[in-house]
PyMOL Python script that loads the backbone (N, CA, C, O; Angstrom):
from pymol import cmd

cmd.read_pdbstr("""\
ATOM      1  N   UNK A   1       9.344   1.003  13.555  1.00  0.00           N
ATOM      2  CA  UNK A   1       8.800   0.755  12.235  1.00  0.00           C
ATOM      3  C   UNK A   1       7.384   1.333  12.176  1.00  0.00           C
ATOM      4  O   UNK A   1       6.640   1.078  13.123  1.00  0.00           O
ATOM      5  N   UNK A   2       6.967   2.025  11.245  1.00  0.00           N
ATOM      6  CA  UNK A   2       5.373   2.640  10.918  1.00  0.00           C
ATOM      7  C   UNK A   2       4.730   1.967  11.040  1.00  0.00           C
ATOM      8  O   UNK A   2       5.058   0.870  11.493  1.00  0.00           O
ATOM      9  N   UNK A   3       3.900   2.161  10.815  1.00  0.00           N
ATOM     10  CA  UNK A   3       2.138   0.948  11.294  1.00  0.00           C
ATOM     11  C   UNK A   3       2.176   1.077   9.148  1.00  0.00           C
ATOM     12  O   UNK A   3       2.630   2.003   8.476  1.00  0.00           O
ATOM     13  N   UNK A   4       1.617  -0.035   8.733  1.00  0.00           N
ATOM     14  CA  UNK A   4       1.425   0.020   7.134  1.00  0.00           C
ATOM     15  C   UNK A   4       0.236   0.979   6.551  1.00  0.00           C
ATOM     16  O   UNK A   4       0.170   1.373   5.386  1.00  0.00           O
ATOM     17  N   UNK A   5      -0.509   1.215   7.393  1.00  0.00           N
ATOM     18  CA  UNK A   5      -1.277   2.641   7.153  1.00  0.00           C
ATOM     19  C   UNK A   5      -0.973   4.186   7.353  1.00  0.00           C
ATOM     20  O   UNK A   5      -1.592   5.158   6.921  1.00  0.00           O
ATOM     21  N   UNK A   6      -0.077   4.133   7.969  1.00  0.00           N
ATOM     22  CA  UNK A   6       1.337   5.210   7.629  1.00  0.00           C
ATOM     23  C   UNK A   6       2.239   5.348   6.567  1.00  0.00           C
ATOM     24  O   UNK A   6       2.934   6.354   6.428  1.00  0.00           O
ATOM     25  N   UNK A   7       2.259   4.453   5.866  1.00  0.00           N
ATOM     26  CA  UNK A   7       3.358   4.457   4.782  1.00  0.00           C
ATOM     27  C   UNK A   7       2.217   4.793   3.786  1.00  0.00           C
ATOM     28  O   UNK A   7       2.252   5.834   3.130  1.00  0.00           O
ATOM     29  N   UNK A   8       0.948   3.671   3.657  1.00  0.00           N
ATOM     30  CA  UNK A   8       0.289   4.036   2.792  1.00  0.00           C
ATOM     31  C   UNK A   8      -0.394   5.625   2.470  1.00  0.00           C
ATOM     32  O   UNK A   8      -0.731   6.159   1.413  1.00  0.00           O
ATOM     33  N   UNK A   9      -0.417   5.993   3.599  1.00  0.00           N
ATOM     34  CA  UNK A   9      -0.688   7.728   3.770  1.00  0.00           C
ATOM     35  C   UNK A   9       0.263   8.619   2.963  1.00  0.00           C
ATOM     36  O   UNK A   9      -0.112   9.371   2.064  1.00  0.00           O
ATOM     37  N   UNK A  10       1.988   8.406   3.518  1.00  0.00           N
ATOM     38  CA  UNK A  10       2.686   8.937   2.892  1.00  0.00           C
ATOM     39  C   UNK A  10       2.865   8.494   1.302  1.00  0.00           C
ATOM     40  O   UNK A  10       3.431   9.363   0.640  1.00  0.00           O
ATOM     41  N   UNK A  11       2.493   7.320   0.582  1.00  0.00           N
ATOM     42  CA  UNK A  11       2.301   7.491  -0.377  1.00  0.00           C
ATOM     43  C   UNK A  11       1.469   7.954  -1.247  1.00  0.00           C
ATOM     44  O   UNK A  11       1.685   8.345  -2.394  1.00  0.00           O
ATOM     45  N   UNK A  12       0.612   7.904  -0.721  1.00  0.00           N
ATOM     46  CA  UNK A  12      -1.082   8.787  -1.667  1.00  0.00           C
ATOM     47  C   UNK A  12      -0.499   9.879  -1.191  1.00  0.00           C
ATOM     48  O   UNK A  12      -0.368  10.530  -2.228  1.00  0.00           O
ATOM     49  N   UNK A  13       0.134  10.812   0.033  1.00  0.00           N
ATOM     50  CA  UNK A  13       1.013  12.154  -0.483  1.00  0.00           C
ATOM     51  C   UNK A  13       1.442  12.475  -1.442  1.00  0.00           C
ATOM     52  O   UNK A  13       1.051  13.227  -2.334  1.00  0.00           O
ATOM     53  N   UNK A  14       2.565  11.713  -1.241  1.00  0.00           N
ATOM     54  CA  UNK A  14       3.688  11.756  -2.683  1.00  0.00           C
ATOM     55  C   UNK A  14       3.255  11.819  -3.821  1.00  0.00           C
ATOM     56  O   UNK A  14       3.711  12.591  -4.665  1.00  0.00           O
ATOM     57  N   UNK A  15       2.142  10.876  -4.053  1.00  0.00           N
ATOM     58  CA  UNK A  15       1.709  10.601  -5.206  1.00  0.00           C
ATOM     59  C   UNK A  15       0.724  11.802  -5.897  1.00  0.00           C
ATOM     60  O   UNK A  15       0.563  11.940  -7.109  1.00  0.00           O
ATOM     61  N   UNK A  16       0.081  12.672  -4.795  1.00  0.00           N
ATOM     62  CA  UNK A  16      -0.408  13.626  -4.654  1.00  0.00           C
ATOM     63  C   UNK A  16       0.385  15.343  -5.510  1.00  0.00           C
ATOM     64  O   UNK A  16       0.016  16.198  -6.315  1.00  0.00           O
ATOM     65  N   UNK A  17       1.476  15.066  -4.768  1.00  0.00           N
ATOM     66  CA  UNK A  17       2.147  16.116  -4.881  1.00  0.00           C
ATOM     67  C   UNK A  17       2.694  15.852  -6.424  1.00  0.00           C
ATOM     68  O   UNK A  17       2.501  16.844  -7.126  1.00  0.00           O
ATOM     69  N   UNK A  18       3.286  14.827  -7.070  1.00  0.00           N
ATOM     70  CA  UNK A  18       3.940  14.412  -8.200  1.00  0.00           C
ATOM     71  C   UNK A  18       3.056  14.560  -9.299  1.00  0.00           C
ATOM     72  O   UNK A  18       3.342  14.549 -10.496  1.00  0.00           O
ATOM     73  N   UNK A  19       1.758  14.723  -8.662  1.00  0.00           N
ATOM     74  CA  UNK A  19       0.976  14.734  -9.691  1.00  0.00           C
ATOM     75  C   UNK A  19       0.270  16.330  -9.616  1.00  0.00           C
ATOM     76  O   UNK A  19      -0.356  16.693 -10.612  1.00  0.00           O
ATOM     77  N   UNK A  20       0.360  17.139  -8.602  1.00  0.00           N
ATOM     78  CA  UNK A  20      -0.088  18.334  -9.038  1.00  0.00           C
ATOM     79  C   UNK A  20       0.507  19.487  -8.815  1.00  0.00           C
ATOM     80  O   UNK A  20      -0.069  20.495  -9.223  1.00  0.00           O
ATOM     81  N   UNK A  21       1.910  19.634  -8.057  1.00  0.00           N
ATOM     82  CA  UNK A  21       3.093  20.313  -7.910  1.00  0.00           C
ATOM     83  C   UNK A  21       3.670  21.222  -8.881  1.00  0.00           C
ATOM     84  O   UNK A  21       4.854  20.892  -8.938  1.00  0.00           O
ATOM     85  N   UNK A  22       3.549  21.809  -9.361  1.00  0.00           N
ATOM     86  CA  UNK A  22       4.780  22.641 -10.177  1.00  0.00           C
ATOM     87  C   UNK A  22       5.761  23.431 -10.072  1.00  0.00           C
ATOM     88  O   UNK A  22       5.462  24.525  -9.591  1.00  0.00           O
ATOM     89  N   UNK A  23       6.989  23.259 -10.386  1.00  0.00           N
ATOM     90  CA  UNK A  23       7.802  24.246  -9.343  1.00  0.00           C
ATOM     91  C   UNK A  23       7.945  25.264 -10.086  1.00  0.00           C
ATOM     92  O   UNK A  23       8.340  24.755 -11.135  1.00  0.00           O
ATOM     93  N   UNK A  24       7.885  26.453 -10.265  1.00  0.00           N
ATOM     94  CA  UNK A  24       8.011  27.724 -10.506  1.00  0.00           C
ATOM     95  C   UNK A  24       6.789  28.296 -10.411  1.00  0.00           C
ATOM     96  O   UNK A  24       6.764  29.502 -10.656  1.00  0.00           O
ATOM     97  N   UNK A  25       5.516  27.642 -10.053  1.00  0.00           N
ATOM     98  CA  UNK A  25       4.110  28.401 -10.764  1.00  0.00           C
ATOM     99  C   UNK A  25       3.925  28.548  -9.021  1.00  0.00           C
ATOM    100  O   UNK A  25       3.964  27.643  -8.188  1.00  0.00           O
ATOM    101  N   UNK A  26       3.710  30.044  -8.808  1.00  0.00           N
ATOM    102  CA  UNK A  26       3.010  30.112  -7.638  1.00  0.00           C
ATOM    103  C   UNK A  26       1.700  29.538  -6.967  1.00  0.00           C
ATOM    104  O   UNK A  26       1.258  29.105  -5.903  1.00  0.00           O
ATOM    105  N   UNK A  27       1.404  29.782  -8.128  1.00  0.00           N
ATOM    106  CA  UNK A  27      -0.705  29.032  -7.961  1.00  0.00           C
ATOM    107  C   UNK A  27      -0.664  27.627  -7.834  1.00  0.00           C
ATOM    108  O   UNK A  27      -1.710  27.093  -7.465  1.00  0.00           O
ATOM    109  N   UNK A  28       0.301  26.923  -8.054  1.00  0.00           N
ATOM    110  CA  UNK A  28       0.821  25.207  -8.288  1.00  0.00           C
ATOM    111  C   UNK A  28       1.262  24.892  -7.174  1.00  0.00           C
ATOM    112  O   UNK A  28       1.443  23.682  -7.047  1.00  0.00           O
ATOM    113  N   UNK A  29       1.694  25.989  -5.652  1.00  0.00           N
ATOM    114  CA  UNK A  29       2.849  25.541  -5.036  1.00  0.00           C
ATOM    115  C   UNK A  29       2.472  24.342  -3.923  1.00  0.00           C
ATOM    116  O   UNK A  29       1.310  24.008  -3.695  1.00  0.00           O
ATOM    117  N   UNK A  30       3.755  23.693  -3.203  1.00  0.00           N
ATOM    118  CA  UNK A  30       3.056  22.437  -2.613  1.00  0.00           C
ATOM    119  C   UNK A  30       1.568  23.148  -1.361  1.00  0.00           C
ATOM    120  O   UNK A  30       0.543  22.496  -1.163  1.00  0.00           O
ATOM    121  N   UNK A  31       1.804  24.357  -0.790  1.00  0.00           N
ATOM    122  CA  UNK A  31       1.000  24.605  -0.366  1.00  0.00           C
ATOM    123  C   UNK A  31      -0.243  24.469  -0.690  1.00  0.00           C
ATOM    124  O   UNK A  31      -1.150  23.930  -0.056  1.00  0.00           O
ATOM    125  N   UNK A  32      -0.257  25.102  -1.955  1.00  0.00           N
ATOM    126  CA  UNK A  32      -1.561  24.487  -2.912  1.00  0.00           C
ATOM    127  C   UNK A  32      -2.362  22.763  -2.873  1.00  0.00           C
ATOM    128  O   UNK A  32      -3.507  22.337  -2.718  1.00  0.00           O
ATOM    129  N   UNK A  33      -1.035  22.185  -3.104  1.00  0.00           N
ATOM    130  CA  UNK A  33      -1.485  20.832  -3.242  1.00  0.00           C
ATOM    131  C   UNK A  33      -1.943  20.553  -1.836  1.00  0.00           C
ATOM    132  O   UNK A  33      -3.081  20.087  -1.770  1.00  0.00           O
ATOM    133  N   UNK A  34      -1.276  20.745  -0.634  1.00  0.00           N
ATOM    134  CA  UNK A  34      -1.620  20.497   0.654  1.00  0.00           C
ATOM    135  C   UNK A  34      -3.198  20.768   0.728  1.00  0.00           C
ATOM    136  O   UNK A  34      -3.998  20.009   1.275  1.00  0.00           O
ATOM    137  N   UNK A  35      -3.524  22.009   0.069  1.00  0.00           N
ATOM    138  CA  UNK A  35      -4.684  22.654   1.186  1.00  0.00           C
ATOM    139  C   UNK A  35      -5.853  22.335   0.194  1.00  0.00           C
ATOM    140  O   UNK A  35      -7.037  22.234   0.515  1.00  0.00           O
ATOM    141  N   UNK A  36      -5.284  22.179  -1.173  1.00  0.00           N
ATOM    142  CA  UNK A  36      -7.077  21.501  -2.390  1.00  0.00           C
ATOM    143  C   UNK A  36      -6.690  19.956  -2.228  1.00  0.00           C
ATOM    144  O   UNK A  36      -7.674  19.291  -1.906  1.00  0.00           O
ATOM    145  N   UNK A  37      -5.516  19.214  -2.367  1.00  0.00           N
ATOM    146  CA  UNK A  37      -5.959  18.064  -2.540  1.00  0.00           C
ATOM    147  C   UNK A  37      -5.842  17.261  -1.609  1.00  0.00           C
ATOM    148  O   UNK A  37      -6.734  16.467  -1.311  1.00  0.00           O
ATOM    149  N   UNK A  38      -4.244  17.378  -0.748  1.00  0.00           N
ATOM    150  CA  UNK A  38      -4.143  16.591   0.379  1.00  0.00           C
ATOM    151  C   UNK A  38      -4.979  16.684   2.021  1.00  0.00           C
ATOM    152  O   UNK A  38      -5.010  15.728   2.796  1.00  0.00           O
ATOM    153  N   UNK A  39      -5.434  17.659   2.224  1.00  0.00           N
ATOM    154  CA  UNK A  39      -6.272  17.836   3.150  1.00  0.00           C
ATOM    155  C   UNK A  39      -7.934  17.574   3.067  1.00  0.00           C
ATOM    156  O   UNK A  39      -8.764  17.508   3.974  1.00  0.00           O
ATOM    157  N   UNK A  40      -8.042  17.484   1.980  1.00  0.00           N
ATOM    158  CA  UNK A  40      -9.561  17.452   2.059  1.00  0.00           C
ATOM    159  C   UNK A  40      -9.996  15.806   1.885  1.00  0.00           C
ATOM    160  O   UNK A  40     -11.146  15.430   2.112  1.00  0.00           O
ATOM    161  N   UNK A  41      -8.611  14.631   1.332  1.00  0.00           N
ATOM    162  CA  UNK A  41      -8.465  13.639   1.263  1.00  0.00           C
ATOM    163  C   UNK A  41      -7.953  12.869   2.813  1.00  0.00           C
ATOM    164  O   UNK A  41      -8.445  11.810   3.200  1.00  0.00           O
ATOM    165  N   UNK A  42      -7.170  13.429   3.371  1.00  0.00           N
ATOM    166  CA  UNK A  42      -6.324  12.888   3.855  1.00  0.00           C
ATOM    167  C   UNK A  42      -6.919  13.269   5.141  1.00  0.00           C
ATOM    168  O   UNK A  42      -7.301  12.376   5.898  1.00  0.00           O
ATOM    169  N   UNK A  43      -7.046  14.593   5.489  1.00  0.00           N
ATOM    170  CA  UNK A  43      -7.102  14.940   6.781  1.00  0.00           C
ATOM    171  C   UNK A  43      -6.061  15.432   7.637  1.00  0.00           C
ATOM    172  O   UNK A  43      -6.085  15.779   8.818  1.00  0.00           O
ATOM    173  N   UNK A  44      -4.592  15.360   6.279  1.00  0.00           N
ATOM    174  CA  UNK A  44      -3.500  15.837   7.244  1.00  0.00           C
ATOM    175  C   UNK A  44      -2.638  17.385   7.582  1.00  0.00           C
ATOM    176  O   UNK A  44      -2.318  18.211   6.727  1.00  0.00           O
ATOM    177  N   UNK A  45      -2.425  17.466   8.852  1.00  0.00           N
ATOM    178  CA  UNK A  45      -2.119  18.765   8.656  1.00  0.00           C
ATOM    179  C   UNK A  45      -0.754  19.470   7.966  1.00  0.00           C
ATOM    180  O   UNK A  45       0.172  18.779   7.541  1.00  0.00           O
ATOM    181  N   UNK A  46      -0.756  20.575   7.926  1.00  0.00           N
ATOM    182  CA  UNK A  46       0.680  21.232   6.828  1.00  0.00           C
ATOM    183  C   UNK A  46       1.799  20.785   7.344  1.00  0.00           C
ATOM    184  O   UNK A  46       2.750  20.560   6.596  1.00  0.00           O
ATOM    185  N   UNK A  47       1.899  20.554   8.842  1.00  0.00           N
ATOM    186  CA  UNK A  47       3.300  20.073   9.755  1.00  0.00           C
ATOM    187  C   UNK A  47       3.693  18.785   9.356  1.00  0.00           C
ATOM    188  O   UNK A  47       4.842  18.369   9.205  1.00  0.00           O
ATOM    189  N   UNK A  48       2.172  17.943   9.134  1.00  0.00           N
ATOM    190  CA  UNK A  48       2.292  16.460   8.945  1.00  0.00           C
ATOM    191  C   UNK A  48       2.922  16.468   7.457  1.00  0.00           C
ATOM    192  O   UNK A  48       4.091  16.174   7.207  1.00  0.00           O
ATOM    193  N   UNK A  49       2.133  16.781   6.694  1.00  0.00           N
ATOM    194  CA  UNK A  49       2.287  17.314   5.483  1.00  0.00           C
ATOM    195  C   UNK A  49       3.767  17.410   5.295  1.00  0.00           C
ATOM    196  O   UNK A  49       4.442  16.442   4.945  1.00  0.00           O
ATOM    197  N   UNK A  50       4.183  18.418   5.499  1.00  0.00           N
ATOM    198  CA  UNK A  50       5.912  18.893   5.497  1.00  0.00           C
ATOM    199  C   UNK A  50       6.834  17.569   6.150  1.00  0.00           C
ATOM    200  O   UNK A  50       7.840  17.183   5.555  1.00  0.00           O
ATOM    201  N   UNK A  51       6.667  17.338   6.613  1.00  0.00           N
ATOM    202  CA  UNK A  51       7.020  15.781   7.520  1.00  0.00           C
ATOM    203  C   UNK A  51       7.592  15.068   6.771  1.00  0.00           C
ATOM    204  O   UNK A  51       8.774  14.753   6.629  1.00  0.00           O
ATOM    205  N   UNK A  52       6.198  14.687   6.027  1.00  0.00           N
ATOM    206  CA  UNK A  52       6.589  13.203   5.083  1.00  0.00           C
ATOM    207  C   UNK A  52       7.198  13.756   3.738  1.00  0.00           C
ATOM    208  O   UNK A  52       7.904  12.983   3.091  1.00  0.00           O
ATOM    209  N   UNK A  53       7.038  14.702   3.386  1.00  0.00           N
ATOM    210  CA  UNK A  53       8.221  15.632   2.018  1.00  0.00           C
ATOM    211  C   UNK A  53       9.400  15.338   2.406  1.00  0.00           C
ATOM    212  O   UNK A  53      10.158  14.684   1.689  1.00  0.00           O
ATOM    213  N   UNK A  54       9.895  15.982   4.163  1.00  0.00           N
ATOM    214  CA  UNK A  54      11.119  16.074   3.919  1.00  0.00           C
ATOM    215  C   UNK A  54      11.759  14.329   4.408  1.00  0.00           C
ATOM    216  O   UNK A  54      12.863  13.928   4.040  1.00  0.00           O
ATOM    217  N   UNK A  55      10.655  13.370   5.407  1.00  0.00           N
ATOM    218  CA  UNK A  55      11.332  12.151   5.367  1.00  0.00           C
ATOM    219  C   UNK A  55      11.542  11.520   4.039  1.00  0.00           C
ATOM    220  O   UNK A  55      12.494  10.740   4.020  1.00  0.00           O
ATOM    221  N   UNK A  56      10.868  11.667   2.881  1.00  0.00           N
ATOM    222  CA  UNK A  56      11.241  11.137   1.255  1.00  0.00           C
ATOM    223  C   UNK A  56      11.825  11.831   0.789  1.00  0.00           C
ATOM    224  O   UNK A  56      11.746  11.962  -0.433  1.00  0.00           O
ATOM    225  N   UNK A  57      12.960  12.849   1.793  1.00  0.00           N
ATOM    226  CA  UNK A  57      13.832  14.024   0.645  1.00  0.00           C
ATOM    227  C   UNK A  57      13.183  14.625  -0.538  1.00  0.00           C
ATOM    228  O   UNK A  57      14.073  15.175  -1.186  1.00  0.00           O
ATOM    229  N   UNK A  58      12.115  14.760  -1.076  1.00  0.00           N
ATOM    230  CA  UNK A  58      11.125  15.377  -1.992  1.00  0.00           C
ATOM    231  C   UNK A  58      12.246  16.911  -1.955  1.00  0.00           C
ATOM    232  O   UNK A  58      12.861  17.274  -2.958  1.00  0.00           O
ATOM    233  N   UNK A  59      12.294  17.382  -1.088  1.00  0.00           N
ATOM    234  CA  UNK A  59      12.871  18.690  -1.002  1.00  0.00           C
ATOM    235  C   UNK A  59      13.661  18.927  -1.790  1.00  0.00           C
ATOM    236  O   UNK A  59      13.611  19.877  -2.571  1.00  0.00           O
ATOM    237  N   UNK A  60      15.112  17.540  -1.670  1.00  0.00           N
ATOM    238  CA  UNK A  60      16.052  17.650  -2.121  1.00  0.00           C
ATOM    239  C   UNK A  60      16.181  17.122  -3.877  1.00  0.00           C
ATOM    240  O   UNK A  60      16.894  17.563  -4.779  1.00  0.00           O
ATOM    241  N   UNK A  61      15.489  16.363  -3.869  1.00  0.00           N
ATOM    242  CA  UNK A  61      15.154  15.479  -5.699  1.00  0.00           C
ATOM    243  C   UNK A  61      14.059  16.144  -6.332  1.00  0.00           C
ATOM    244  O   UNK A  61      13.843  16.012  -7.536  1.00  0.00           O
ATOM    245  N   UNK A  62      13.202  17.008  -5.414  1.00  0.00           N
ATOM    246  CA  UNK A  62      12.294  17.481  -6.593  1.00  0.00           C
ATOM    247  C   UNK A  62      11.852  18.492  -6.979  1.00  0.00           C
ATOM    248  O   UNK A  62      11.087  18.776  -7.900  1.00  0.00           O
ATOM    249  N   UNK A  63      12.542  19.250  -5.974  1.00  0.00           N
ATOM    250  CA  UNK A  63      12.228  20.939  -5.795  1.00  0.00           C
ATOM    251  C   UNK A  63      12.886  21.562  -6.336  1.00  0.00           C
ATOM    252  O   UNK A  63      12.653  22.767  -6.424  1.00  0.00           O
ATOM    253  N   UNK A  64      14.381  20.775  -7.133  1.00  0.00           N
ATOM    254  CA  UNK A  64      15.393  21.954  -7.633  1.00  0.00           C
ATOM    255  C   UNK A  64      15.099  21.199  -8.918  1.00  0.00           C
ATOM    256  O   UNK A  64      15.661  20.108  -9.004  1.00  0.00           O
ATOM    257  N   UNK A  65      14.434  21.518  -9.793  1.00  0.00           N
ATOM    258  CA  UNK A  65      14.286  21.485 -11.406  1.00  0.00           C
ATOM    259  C   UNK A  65      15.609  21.924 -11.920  1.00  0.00           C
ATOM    260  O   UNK A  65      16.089  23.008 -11.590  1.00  0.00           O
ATOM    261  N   UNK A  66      16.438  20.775 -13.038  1.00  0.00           N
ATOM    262  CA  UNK A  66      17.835  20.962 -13.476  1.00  0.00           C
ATOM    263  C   UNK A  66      17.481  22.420 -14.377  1.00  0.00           C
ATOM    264  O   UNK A  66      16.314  22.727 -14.134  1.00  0.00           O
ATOM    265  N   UNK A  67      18.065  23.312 -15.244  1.00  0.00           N
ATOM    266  CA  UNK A  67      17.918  24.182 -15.933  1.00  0.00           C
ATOM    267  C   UNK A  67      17.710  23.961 -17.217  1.00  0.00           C
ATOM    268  O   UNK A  67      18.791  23.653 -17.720  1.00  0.00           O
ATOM    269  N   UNK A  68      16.868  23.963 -17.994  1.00  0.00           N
ATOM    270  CA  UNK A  68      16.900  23.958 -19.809  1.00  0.00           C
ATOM    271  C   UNK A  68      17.880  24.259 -20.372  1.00  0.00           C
ATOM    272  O   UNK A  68      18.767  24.516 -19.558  1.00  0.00           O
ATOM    273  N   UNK A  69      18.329  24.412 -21.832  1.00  0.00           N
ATOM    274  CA  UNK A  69      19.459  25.332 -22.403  1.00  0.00           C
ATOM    275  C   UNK A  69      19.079  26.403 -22.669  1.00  0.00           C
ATOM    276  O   UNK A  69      19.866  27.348 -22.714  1.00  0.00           O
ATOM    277  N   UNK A  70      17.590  26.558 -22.949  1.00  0.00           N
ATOM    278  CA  UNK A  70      17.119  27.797 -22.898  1.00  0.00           C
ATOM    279  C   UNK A  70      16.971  28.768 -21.888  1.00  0.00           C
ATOM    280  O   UNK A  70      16.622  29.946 -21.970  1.00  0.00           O
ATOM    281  N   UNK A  71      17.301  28.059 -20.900  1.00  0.00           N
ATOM    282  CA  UNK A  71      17.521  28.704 -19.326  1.00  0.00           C
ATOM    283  C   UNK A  71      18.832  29.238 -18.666  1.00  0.00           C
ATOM    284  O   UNK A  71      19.044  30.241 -17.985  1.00  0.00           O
ATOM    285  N   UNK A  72      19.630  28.235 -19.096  1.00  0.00           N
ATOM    286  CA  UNK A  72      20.917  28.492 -19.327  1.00  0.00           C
ATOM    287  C   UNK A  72      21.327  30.120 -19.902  1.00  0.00           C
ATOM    288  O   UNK A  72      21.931  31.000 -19.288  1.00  0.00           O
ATOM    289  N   UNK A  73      20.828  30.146 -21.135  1.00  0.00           N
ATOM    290  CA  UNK A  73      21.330  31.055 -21.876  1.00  0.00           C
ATOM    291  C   UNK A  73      20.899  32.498 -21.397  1.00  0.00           C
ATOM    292  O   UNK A  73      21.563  33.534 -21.355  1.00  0.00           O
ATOM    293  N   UNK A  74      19.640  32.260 -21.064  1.00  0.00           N
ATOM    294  CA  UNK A  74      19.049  33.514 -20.744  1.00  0.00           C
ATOM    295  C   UNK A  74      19.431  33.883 -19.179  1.00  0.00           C
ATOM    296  O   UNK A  74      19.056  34.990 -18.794  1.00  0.00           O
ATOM    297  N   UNK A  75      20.202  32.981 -18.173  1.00  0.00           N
ATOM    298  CA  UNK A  75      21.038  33.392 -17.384  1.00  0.00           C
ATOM    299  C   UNK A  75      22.441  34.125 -17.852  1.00  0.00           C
ATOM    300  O   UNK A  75      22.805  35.278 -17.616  1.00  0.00           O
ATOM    301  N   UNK A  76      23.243  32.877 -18.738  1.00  0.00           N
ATOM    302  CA  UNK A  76      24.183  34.034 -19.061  1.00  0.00           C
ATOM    303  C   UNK A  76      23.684  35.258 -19.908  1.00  0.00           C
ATOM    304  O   UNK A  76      24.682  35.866 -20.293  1.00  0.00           O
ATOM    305  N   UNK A  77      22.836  35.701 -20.233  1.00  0.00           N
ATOM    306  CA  UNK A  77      22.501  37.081 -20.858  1.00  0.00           C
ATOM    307  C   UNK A  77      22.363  38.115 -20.085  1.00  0.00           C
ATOM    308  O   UNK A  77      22.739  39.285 -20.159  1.00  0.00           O
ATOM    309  N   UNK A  78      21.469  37.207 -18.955  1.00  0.00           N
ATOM    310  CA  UNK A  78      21.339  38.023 -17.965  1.00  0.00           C
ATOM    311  C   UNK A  78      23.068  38.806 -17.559  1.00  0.00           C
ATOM    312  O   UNK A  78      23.541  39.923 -17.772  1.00  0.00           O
ATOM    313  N   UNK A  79      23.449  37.912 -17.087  1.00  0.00           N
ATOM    314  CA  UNK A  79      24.739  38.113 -16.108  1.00  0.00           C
ATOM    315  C   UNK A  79      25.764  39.088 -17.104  1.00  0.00           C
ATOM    316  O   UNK A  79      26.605  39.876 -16.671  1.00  0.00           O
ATOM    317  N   UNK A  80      25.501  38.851 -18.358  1.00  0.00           N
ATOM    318  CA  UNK A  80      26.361  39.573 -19.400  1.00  0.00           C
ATOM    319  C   UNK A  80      26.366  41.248 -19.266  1.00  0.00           C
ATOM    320  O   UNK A  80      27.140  42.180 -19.047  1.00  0.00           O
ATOM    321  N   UNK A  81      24.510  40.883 -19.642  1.00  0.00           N
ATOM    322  CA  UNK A  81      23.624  42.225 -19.553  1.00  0.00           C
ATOM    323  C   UNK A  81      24.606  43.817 -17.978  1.00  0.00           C
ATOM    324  O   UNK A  81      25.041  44.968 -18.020  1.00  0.00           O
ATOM    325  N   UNK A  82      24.411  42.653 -16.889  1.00  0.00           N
ATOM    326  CA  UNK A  82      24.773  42.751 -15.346  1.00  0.00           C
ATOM    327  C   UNK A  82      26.658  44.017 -15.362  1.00  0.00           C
ATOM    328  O   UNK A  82      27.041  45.069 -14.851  1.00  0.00           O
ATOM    329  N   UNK A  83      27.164  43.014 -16.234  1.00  0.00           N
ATOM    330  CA  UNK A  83      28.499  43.319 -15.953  1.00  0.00           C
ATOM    331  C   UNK A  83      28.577  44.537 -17.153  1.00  0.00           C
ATOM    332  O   UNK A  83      29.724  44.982 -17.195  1.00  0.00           O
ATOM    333  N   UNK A  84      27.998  44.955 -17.780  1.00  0.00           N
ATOM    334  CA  UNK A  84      28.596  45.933 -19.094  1.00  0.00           C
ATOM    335  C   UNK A  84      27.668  46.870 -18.357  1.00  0.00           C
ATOM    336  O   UNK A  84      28.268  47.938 -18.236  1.00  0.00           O
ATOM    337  N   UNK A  85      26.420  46.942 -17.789  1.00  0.00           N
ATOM    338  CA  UNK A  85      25.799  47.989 -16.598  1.00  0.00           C
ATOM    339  C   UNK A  85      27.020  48.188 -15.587  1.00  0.00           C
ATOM    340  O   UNK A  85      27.350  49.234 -15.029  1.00  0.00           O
ATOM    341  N   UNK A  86      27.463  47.237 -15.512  1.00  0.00           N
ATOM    342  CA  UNK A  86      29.021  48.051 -13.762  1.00  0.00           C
ATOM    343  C   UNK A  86      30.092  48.478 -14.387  1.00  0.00           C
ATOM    344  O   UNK A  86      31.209  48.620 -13.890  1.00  0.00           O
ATOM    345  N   UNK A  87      29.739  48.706 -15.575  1.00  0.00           N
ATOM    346  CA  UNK A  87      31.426  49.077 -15.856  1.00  0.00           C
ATOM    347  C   UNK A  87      31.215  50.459 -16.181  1.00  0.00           C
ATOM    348  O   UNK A  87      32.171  51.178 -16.468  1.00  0.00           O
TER     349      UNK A  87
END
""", "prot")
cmd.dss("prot")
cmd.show_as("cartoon", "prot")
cmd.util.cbc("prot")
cmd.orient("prot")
């Protein structure tokens, strides 16, 4: 079991990342958040860092943003676009 100043760490992470993360914006990426907000707070390193993301599955619930319909569409356009170029 963690010591309760371990958990509390990994939550001012989390809470970290949820709040300044964006997924598609390069300039946003968690690296970002690691190296302006969580390190200069925390003291922890990128390994540690990566650690507690993937023990709260963060990876898996928050990294894949569902698609818009506007996203949608402009995939199938894409793919439309794709197939009348191979023919």
């Amino acid at each position: 079991m963690p010591f309760e100043s371990t958990i509390k760490r990994a939550e001012r992470v989390l809470e970290l990342v949820r709040q300044h993360y964006e997924p598609g914006r390069q300039d946003r990426c968690l690296k970002w958040v690691w190296r302006t907000k969580v390190r200069p707070e925390l003291g922890l390193s990128y390994v540690g860092f990566q650690a507690i993301l993937h023990r709260n599955n963060f990876y898996v619930n928050e990294r894949r943003p569902k698609p818009t319909a506007e996203q949608l569409a402009e995939i199938e356009r894409r793919q439309t676009k794709l197939e009348i170029w191979e023919e």
